[in-house]
C-alpha positions as a Markdown table, in Angstrom:
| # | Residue | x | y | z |
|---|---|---|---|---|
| 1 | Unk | 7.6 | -6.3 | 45.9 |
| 2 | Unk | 10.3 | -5.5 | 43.4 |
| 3 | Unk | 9.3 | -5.2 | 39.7 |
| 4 | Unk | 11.3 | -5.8 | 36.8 |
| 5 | Unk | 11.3 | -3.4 | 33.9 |
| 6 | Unk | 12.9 | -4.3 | 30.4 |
| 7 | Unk | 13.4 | -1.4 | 28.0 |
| 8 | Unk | 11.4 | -1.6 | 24.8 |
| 9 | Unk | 12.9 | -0.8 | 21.3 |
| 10 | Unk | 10.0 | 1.0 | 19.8 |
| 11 | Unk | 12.0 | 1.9 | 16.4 |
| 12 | Unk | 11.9 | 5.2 | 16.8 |
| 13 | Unk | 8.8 | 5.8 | 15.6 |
| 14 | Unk | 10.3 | 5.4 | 11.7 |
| 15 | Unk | 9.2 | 3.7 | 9.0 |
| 16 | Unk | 11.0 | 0.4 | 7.8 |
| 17 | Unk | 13.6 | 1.2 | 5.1 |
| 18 | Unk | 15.2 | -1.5 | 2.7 |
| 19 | Unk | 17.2 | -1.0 | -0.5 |
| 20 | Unk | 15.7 | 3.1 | -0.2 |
| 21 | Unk | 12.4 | 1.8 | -0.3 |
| 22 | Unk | 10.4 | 2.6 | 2.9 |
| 23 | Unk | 7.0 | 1.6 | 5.1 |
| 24 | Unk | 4.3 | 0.4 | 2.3 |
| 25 | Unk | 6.4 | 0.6 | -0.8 |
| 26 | Unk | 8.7 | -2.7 | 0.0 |
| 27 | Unk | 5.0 | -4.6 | 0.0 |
| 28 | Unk | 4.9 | -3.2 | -3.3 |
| 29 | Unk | 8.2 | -3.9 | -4.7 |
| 30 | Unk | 8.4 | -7.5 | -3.5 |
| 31 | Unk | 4.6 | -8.0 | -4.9 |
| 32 | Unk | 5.9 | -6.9 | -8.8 |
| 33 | Unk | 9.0 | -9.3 | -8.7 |
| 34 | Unk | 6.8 | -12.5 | -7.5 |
| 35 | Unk | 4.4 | -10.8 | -10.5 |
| 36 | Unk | 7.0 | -10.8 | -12.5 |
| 37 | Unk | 8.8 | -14.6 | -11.2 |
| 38 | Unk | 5.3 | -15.8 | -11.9 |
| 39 | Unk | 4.3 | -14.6 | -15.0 |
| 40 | Unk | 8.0 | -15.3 | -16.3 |
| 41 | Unk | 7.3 | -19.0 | -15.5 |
| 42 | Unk | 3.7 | -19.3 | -17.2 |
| 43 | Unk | 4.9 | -17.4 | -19.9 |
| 44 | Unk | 9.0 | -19.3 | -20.3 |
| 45 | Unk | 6.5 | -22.2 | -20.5 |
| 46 | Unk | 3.7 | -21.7 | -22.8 |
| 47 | Unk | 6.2 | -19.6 | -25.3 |
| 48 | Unk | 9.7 | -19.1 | -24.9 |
| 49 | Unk | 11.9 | -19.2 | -22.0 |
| 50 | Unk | 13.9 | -15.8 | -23.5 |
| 51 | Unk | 10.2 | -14.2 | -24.0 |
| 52 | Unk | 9.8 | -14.9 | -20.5 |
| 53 | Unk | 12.4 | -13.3 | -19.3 |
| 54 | Unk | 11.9 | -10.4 | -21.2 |
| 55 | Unk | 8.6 | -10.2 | -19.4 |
| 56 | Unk | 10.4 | -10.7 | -16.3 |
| 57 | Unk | 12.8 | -7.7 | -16.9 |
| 58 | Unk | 9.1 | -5.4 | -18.3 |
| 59 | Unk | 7.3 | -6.4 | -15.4 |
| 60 | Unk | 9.8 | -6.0 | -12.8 |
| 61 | Unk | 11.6 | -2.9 | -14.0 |
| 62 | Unk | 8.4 | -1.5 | -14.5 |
| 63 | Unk | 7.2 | -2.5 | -11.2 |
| 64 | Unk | 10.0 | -0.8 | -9.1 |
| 65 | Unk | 10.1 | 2.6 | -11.6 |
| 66 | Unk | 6.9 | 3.0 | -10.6 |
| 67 | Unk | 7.0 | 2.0 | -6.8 |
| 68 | Unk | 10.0 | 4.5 | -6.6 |
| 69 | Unk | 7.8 | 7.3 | -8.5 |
| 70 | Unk | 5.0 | 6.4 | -6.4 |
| 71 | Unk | 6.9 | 6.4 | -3.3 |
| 72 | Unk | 8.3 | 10.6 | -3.9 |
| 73 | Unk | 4.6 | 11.9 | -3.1 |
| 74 | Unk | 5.7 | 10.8 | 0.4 |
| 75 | Unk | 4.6 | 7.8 | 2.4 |
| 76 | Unk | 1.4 | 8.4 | 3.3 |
| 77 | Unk | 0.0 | 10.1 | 0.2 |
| 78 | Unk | -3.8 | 11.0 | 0.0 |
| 79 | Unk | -6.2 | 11.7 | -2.6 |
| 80 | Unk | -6.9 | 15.4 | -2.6 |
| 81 | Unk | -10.0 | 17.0 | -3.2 |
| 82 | Unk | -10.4 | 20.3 | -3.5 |
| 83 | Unk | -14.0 | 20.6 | -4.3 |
| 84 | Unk | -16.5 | 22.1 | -1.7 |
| 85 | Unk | -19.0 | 19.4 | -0.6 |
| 86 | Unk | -22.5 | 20.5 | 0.7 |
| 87 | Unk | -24.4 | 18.1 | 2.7 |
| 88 | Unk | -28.4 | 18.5 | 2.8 |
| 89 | Unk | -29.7 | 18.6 | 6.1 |
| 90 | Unk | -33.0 | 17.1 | 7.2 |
| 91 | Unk | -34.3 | 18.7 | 10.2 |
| 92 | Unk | -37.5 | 17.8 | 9.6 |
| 93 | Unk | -36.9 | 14.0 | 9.6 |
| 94 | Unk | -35.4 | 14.6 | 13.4 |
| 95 | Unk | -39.3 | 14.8 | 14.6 |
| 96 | Unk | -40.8 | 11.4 | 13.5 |
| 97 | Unk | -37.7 | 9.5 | 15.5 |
| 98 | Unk | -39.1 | 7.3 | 17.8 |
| 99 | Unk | -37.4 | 6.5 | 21.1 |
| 100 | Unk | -36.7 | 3.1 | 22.6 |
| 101 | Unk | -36.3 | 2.2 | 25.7 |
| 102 | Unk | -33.5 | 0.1 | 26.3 |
């Protein structure tokens, strides 16, 4: 029996990258301009079509300064704690368990 084998681009094991932005932080940046298309077309309608698209250029610019600021603690930036956590133990409790059968 002969099999077949296809190679499989696996990307190199890298994280997406478009217009410098990388992995999670496009998501981001494409989420603050539909934030800011949207709110620039409730807001061109209810006021003023130039106060609109100053909101468009607040929200946007905004949006990507702070993806891009976000985006220098590194990609997969964690919430750091550096208190010391104790944990109180039971071992008391561990007698009353019942066992079931199963």
């Amino acid at each position: 029996m002969n099999q077949l084998f296809f190679p499989i681009y696996k990307g190199l094991q890298k994280p997406l990258v478009f217009k410098g932005f990388r992995g999670r932080y496009i998501y981001w940046a494409i989420g603050f301009i539909v934030a800011g298309i949207v709110l620039t077309a409730l807001i061109g309608t209810i006021f003023n079509i130039l106060f609109g698209v100053l909101v468009f250029a607040g929200v946007t610019g905004g949006g990507i300064f702070y993806t891009s600021q976000r985006q220098k603690n590194g990609l997969y930036d964690k919430t750091r704690n550096n208190a010391i956590y104790v944990f109180k133990v039971n071992l008391r409790g561990i007698r009353n368990v019942k066992k079931e059968n199963i």
